[in-house]
Legacy VTK file of the C-alpha trace (Angstrom):
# vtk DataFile Version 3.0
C-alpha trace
ASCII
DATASET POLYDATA
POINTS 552 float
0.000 0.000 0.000
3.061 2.277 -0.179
5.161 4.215 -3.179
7.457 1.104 -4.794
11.126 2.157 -4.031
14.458 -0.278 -4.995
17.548 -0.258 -3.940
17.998 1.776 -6.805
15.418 4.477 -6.221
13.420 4.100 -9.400
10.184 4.169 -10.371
7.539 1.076 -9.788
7.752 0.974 -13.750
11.582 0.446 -13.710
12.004 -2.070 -10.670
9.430 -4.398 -11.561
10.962 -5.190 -14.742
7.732 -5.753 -16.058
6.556 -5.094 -19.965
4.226 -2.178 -20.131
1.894 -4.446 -21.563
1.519 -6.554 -19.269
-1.699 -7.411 -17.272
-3.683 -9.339 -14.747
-4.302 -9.716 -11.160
-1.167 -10.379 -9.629
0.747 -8.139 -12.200
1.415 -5.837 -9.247
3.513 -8.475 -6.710
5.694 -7.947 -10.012
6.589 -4.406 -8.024
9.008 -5.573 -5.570
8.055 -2.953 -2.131
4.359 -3.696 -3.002
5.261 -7.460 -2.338
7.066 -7.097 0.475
4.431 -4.656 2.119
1.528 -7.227 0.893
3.103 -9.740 2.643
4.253 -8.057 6.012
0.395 -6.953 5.883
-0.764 -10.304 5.601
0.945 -11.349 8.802
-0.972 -8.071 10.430
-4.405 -8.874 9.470
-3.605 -12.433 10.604
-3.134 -10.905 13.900
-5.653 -8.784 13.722
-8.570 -11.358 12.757
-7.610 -13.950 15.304
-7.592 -11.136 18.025
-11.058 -10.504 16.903
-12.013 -14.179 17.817
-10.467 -14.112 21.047
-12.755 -10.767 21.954
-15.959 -11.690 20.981
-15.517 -15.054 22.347
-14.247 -13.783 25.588
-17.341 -11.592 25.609
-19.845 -13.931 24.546
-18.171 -16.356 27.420
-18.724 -13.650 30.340
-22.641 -14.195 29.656
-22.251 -10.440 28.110
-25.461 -9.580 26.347
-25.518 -9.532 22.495
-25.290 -5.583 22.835
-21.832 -5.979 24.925
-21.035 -8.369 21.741
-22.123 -5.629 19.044
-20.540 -3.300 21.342
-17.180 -5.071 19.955
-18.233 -4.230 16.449
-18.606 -0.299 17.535
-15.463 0.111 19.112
-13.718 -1.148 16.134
-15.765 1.524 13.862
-16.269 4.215 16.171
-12.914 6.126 16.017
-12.732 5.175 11.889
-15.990 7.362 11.683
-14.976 10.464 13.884
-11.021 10.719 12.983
-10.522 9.294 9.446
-11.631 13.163 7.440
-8.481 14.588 9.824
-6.308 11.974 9.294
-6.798 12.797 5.559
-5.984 16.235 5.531
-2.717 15.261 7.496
-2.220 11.994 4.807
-2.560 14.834 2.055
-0.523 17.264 3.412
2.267 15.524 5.195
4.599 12.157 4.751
2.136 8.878 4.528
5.047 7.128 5.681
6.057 8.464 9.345
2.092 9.277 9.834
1.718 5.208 8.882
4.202 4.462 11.999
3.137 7.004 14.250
-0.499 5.313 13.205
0.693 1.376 13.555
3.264 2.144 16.630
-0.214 3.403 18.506
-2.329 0.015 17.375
1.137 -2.241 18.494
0.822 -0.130 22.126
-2.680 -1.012 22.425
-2.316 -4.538 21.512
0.469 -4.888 24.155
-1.928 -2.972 26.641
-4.140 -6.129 26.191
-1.984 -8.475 26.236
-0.634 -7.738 29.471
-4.105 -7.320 31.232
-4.851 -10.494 29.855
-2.111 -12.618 31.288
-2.200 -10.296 34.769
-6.491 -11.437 34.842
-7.517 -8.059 35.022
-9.219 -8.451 31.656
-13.215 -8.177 31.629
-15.543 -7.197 29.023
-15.643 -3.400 29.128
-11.818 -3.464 29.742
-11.832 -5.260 26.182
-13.323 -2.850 24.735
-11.801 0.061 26.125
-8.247 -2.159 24.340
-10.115 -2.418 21.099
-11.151 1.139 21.351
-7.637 2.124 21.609
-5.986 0.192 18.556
-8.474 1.266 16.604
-7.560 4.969 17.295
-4.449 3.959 15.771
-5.693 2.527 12.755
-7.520 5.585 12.352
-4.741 7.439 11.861
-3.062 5.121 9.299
-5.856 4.033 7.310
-6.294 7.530 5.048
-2.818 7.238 4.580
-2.379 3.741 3.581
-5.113 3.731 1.229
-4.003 6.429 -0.490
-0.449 5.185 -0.877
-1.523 2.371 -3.230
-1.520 4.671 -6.423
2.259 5.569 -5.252
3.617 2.116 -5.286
2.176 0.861 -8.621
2.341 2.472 -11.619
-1.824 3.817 -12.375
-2.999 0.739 -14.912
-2.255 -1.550 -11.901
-4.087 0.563 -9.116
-7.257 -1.372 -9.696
-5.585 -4.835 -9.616
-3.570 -3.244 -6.434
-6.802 -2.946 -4.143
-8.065 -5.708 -5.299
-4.925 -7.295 -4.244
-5.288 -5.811 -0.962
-9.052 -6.777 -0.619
-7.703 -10.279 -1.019
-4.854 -10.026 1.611
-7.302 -8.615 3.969
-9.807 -11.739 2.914
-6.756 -14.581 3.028
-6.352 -13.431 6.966
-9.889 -12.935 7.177
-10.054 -16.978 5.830
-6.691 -18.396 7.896
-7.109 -15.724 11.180
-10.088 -16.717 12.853
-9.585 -20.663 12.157
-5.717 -19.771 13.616
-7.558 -17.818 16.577
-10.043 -20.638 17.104
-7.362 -23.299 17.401
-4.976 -20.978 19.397
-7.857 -19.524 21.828
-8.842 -23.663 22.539
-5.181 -24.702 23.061
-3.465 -21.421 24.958
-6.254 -19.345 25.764
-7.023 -15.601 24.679
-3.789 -14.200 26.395
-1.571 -16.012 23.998
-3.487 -14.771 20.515
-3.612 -11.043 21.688
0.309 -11.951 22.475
0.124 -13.413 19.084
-1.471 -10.055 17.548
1.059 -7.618 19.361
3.781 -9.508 17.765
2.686 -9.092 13.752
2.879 -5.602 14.143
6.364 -5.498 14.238
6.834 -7.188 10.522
5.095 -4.739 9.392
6.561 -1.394 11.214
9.657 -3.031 9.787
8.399 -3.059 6.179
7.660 0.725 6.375
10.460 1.744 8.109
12.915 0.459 5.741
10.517 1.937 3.255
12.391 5.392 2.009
9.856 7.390 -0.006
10.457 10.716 -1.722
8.172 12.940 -0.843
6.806 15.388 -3.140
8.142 19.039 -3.046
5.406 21.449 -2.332
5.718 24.815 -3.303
2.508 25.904 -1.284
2.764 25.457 2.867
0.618 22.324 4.112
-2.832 23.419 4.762
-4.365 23.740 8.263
-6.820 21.248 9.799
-10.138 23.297 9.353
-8.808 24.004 5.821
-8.341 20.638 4.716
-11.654 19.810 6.012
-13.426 22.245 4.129
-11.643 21.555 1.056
-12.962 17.664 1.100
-16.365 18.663 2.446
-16.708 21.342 -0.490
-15.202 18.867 -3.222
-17.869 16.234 -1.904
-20.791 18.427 -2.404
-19.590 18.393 -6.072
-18.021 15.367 -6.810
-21.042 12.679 -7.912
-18.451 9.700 -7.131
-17.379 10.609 -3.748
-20.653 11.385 -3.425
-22.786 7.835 -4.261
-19.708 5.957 -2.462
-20.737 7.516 0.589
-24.012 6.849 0.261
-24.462 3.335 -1.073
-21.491 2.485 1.554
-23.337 3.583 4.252
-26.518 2.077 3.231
-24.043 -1.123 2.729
-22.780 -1.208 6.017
-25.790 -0.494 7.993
-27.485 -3.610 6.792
-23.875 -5.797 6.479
-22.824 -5.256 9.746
-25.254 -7.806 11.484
-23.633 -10.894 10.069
-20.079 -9.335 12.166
-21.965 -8.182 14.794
-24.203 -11.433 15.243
-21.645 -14.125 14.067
-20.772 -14.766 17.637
-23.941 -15.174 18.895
-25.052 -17.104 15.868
-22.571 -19.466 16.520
-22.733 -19.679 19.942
-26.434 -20.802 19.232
-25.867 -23.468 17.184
-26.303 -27.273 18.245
-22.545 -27.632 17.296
-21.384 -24.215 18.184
-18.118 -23.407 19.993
-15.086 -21.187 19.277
-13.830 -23.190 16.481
-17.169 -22.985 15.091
-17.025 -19.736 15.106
-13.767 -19.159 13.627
-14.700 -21.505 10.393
-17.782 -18.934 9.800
-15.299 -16.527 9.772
-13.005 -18.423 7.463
-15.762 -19.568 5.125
-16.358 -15.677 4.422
-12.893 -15.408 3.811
-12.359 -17.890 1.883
-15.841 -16.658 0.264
-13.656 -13.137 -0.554
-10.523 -14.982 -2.038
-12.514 -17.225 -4.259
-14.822 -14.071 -5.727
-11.700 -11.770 -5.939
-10.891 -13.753 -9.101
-14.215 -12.696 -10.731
-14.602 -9.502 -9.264
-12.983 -7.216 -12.261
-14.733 -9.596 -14.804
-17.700 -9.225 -13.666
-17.407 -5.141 -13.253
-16.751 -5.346 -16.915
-19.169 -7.475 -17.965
-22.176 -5.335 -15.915
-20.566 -2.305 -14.955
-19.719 -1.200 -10.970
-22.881 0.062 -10.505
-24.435 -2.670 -11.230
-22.455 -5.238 -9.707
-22.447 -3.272 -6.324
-26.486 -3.838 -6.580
-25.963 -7.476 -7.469
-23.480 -8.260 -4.520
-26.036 -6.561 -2.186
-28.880 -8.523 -3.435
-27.479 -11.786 -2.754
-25.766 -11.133 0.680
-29.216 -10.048 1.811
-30.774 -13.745 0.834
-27.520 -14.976 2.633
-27.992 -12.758 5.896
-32.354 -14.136 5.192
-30.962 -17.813 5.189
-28.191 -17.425 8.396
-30.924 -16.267 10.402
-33.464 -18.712 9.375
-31.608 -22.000 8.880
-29.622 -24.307 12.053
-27.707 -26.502 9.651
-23.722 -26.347 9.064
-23.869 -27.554 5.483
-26.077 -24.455 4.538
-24.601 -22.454 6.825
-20.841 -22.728 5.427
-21.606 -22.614 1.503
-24.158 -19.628 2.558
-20.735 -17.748 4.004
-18.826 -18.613 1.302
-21.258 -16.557 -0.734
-21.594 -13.639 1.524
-17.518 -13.216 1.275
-17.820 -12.873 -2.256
-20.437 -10.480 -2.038
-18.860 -8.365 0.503
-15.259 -8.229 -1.447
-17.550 -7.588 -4.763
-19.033 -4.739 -2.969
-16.200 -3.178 -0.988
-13.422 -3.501 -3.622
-15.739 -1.913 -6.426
-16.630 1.164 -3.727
-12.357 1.284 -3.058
-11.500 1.412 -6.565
-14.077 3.873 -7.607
-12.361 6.857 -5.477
-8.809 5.340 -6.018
-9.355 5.734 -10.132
-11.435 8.788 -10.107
-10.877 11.268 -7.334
-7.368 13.704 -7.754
-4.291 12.859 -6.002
-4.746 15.914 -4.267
-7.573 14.996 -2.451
-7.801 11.141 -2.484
-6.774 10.576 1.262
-9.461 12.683 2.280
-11.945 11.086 -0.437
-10.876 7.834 0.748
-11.576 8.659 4.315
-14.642 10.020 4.049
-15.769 6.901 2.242
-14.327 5.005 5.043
-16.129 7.068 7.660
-19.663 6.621 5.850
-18.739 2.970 5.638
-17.645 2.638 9.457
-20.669 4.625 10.433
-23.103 2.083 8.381
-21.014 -0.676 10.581
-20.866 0.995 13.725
-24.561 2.258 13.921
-25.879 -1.235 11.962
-23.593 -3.260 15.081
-25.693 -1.462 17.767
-28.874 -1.486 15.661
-28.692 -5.197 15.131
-27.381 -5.897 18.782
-30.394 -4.104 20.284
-32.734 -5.598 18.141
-31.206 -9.341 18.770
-31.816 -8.784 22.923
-35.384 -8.071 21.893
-36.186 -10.493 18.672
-33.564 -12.673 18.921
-30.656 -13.539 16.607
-32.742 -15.049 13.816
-35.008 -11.967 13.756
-32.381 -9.567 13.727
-30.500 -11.287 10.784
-33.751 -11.513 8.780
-34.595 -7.965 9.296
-31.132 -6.837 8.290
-31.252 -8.658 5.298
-34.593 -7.310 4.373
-33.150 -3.935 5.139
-30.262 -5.188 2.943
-32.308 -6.044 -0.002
-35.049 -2.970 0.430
-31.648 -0.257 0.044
-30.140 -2.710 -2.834
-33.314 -1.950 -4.861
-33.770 2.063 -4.225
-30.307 2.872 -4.655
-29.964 0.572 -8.430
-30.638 3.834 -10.341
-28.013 5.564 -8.876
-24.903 4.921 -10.964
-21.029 5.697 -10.714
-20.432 7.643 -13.731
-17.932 6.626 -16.159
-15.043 8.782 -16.201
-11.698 7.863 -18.197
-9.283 7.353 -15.151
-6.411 9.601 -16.789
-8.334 12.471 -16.764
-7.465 13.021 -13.357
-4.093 13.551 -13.729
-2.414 17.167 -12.537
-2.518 19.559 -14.897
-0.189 22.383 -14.984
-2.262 25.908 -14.989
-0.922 29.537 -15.349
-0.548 31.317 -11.853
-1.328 34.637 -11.640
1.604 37.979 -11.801
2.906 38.814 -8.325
0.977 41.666 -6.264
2.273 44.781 -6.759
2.065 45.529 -3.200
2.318 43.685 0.104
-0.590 42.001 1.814
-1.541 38.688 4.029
-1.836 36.182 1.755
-3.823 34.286 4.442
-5.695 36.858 5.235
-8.946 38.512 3.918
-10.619 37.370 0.583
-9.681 37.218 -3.095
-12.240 38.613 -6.004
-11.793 36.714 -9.675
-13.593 37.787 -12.372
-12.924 36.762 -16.156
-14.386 38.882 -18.899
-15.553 36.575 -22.289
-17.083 38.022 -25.009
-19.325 35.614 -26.351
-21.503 36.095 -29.979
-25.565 36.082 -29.727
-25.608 32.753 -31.690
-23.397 30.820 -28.565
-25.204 32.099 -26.176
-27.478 29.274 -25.584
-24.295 26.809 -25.809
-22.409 29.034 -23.404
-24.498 29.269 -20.609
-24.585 25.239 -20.813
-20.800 24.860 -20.689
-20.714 27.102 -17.451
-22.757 24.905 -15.667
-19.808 22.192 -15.449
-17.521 25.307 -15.287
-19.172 26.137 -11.872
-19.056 23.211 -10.506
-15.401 23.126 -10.837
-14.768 25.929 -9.788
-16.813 25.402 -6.784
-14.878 21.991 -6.090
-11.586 22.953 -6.251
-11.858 25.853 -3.347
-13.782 28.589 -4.372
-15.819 29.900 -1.643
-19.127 31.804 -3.741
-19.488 31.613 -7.691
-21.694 33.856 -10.149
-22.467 34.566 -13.944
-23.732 38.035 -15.074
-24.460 39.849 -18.074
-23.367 43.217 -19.018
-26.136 45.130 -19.623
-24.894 47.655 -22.036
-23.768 45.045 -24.361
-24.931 41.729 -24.284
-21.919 39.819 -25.948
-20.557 40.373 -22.572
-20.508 37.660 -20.111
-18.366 38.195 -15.972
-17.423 34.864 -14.560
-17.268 36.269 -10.681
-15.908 33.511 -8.263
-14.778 34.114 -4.351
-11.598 32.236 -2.583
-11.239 32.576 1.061
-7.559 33.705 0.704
-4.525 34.227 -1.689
-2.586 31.182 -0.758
-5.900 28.980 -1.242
-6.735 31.190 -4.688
-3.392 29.574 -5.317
-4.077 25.835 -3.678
-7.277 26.190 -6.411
-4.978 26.452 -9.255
-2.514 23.923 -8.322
-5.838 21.252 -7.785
-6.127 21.756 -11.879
-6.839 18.212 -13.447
-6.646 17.625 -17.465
-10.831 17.157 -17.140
-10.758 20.484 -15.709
-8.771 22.081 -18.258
-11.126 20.444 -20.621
-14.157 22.254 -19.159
-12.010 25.488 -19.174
-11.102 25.241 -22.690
-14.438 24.022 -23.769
-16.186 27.492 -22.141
-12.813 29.368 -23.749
-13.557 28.002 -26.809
-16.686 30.064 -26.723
-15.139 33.434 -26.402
-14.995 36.104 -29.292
-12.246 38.186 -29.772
-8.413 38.218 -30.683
-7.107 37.927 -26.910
-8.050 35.782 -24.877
-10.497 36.484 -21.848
-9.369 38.911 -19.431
-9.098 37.802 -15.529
-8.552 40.319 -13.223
-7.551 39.699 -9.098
-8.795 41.667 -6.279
-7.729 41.226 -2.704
-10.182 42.741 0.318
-8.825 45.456 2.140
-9.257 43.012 5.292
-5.944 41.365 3.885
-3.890 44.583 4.572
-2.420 46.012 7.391
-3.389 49.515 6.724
-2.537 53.085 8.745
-6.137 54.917 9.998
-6.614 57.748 7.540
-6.086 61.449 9.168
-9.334 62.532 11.400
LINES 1 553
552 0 1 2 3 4 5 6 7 8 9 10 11 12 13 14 15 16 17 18 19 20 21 22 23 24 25 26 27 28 29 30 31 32 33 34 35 36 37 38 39 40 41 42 43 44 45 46 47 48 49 50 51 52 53 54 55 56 57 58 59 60 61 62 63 64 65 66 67 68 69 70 71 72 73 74 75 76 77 78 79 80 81 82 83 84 85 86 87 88 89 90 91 92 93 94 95 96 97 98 99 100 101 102 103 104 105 106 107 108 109 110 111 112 113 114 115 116 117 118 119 120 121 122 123 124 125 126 127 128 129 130 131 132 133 134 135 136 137 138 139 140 141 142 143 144 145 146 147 148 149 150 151 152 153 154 155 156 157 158 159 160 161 162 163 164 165 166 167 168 169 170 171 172 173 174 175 176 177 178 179 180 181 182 183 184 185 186 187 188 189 190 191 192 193 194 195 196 197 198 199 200 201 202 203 204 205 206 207 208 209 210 211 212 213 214 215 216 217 218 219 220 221 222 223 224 225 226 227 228 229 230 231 232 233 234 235 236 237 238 239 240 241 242 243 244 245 246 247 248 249 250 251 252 253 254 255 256 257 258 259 260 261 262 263 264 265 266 267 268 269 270 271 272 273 274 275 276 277 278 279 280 281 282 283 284 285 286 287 288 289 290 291 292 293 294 295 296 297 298 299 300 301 302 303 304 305 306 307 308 309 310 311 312 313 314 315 316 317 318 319 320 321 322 323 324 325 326 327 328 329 330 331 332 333 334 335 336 337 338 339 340 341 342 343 344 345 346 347 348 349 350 351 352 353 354 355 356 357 358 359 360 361 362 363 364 365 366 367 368 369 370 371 372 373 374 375 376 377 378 379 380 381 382 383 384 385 386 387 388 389 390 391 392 393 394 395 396 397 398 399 400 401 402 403 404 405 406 407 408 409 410 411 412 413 414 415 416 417 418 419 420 421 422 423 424 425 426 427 428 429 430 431 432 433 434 435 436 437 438 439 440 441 442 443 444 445 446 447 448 449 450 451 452 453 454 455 456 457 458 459 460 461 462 463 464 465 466 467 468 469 470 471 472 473 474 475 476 477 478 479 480 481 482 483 484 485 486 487 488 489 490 491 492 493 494 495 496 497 498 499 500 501 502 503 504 505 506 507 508 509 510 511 512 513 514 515 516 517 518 519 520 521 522 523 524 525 526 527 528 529 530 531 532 533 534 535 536 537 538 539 540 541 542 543 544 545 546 547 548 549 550 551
């Protein structure tokens, strides 16, 4: 999930040896960091997923009630939802390698936290969560930035095949973890696998320390906090993909979240249950994932994202319907199987989607704020689901989540991911404006653009249509308040009128410039009338100045 670096310090292209031709799945373990990473990673998750058997079965054996159990499911979304936009703006603005150790160094600190407590018997339910709580405050932090490393250690045709990649490492633990927990929590008891967790961080702190990336010279300072956040929030509001990811996430992981939240318990209920049980439900959806990771691109191909999102929702709600209402292992298991293709179909298609068509600029945030609607389906569908199983039971609350499942599935199917050519988002060098000609804050106090065009009677019509996409550029890349007007002594005179909050962010807005957004530009220049080109003029409010009282 990090920028591919050799020995020799070239690019991903140029270590992997690989023909530029080539394709297919595994075409990026041809980059040599990305399989190193991939595999330290692996050893994480592996840790990770086995730790996650050890808590909900050391929950579910304290008699807790199935919200304590969901309660497991919230703590590990919880801090994803509140922190992952700020983590963004840092992953954006700062090195995604030292933020990823200060981010896994926090998790490993945690994990040792509950490790000791384990072996010293102080640990109880709520103290488990408190644990949980606390590594996932770390993996808060490095999430934003890991995600948004994977377009930095592949060259871009791979990206897709990259997440994917990743989807299937985190699927492969997901498959081997919980059976490994299961075994380990029945032979050695829960101290030992959180010991077990603790100790995979370290392979992979490792792996990123010897990791040397270059980071990118900026020639504009790293923006503030608040800044960043209104930057994502206002390129959101515009961008339709960020935008449906969000919401067909959410909707997702509302409904999705009862089979992690209620696996426990459904296990637990089961004539044959017991921890190993539990941990081959796990594995069966991870094995599920692997085994529908090989179809996943075809099949987005074949019936477009959009569409296969709506399929993979469809059928995990008739899996979550047949979990609650069947008893039997043998439907049980190929049932699982299923709903770990579905999920991987679902979740990789969502990843790739703002990985492909969201700027570089911005991805971390993008990414984060699809990982925040996500968590806060999961986190708010765990204690949904959990409250409803005290009260229905397990089998009602399964069947009314996949019901839920399959209701959103079917209103959300018109709303497609639109189809935008991937290497239109690449940075495209724009024209800054002349230096003032006198000194001001350049973080201070608004900045006025207007551009003059001159556009014939007959273009009119054609004009005032090629704004439209015009303003909503504008309006995603920064600027604050946008406007068209008219002259009215001559009406071949059009004002483009925008507002930035600053200078230096007037400037950030330039430097966001994508080739699609030079294409809108050029398509409304096109337009103009006249032998120069159309005039832009800056203004700067007084506010920005630090300006003597006049005379009294």
């Amino acid at each position: 999930m990090l920028q591919s670096v050799s020995r020799n310090d070239l690019s991903p292209e140029q270590n992997s040896g690989e023909a530029p031709s080539a394709r297919g799945v595994l075409t990026p373990f041809t980059v040599g960091v990305f399989r190193i990473i991939w595999i330290a990673n692996l050893f994480a998750n592996l840790g990770t997923w086995a730790q996650s058997v050890a808590a909900a079965w050391v929950v579910t054996e304290a008699h807790g009630s199935p919200m304590l159990v969901a309660m497991i499911q919230v703590a590990s979304a919880l801090p994803l939802v509140l922190l992952s936009i700020v983590s963004g703006v840092l992953a954006d603005n700062y090195d995604r390698r030292r933020i990823m150790l200060f981010g896994l160094a926090f998790e490993m600190s945690g994990a040792v936290f509950l490790t000791a407590i384990a072996f010293l018997g102080y640990l109880d339910p709520k103290l488990l969560i408190v644990s949980i709580l606390w590594i996932t405050l770390g993996a808060a932090v490095t999430v934003p930035a890991w995600q948004a490393a994977v377009g930095e250690q592949v060259p871009a045709r791979m990206v897709s095949d990259a997440v994917l990649l990743n989807s299937v490492n985190f699927n492969v633990a997901r498959a081997l973890g919980p059976a490994l927990g299961g075994l380990l929590l029945s032979a050695v008891g829960p101290a030992w696998v959180f010991g077990f967790n603790a100790a995979c961080y370290v392979g992979l702190i490792w792996a990123i320390w010897r990791w040397r990336r270059e980071v990118p010279e900026r020639q504009l300072p790293p923006e503030k906090i608040s800044e960043g956040v209104i930057a994502a929030l206002r390129f959101t509001q515009y961008s339709s993909v960020t935008r449906l990811v969000m919401l067909r996430s959410f909707a997702f992981g509302l409904s999705a979240s009862a089979i992690w939240a209620l696996l426990p318990l459904l296990a637990h209920r089961n004539p044959d249950g017991g921890a190993s049980v539990y941990g081959y439900m796990l594995g069966a959806l991870g094995i599920g994932a692997i085994l529908g990771s090989g179809v996943v691109n075809r099949l987005r191909l074949w019936i477009g994202g959009s569409r296969l999102i709506s399929l993979a929702a469809t059928l995990l709600a008739l899996v979550m319907i047949a979990l609650g209402s069947l008893d039997s292992l043998w439907v049980l298991f190929p049932a699982l199987l299923l709903g770990g293709a579905c999920w991987i179909a679902a979740l990789a298609t969502y990843n790739s989607a703002v990985q492909i068509l969201v700027p570089e600029w911005v991805k971390a945030r993008a990414l984060a704020l699809y990982q925040t609607a996500l968590f806060a389906g999961l986190a708010l569908g765990s204690f949904l689901w959990g409250h409803m199983a005290e009260s229905m039971g397990v089998t009602g609350a399964l069947v009314a989540a996949g019901c839920t499942l399959l209701a959103s599935a079917a209103l959300l199917y018109q709303s497609r991911l639109p189809e935008i050519d991937a290497a239109s988002i690449a940075h495209a060098p724009a024209t800054r404006p002349g230096e003032p000609t006198f000194v001001f804050n350049p973080e201070r106090g608004s900045v006025l653009v207007t551009i003059e065009y001159r556009i014939p009677a007959a273009r009119t019509r054609e004009f005032v249509k090629a704004v439209q996409a015009l303003r909503r550029l504008r309006l995603r890349n920064g600027a604050e308040r946008w406007a068209l007007y008219r002259a009215v002594e001559d009406q071949e005179i059009w004002q483009e009128v925008l507002v930035v909050d600053n200078w230096l962010q007037h400037l950030r807005m330039l430097d966001r410039m994508t080739i699609a957004d030079r294409n809108v530009i050029d398509n409304v220049i096109c337009l103009h009338d006249g032998d120069a080109p159309p005039k832009v003029r800056h203004g700067v409010s007084w506010e920005s100045g630090d300006y003597e009282a006049p005379p009294v």
